[in-house]
Structure formats: structure tokens, C-alpha cells
C-alpha positions, 0 to 999 in steps of 0.5 A: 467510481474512482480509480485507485491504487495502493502501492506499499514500497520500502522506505530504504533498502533491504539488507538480508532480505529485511528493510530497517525502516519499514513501508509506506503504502500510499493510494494513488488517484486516477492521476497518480497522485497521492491521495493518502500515506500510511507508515508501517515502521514495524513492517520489515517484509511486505505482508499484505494482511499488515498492509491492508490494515490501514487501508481498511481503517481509512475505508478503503477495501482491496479490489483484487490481489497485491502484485510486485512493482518495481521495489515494493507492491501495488493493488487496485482498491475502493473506497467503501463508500463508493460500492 
């Protein structure tokens, strides 16, 4: 099985604790590139459910909680074709 991880980090900075571009969460192979990119425009505040959307619809699933990095989120997932 690969190993992947999807990051969800703001498209600008926030102000008052909101960010007016929206996310990006991106899934990262095991060398670190980028292997799929997912807009969340409408997202001002992480939330994992949200985030999680389209991952679930590109058939990926979550291996473990959301963890902060740097200025946005990351959590290890799979493919589901790969359980």
C-alpha cells in the first residue's frame, strides 16, 4: 500500500481568524508530490468533515486524525482500492 497524505492549508491568509479564499487540500505520494488538488473556495475555517469530502469522492479514506502543520492541516489516507 502507498504511502499518502493529504494536507488542507489556506489559499491566502486569514484575517480575524477567517481566510476569504478558501482551502486546498492536496495528497501527497510517498515523494511528496502531488498527487490530487481539491479547492474548497467556500471553506473559511479548517473542518475536517468538509475537507474530507473530496477525498471521499476521489476514493480516498483518512488513516488516522487531522493534525495542524505549518499553516494548514495534514492526515495520512489510502486509496480505497488499496484495503
Amino acid at each position: 500500500m502507498s504511502e499518502l497524505y493529504a494536507t488542507c492549508t489556506p489559499n491566502s491568509l486569514p484575517v480575524e481568524g477567517r481566510t476569504p479564499d478558501g482551502y486546498q487540500v492536496n495528497v501527497l505520494d510517498e515523494r511528496m508530490e502531488i498527487a490530487d488538488t481539491f479547492e474548497l473556495p467556500a471553506l473559511e475555517v479548517f473542518d475536517a468533515e468538509r475537507a474530507e469530502v473530496p477525498l471521499a469522492t476521489a476514493g480516498y479514506v483518512p488513516q488516522g486524525p487531522w493534525s495542524a502543520a505549518g499553516s494548514g492541516h495534514m492526515c495520512q489516507v489510502a486509496r480505497v482500492d488499496e484495503l
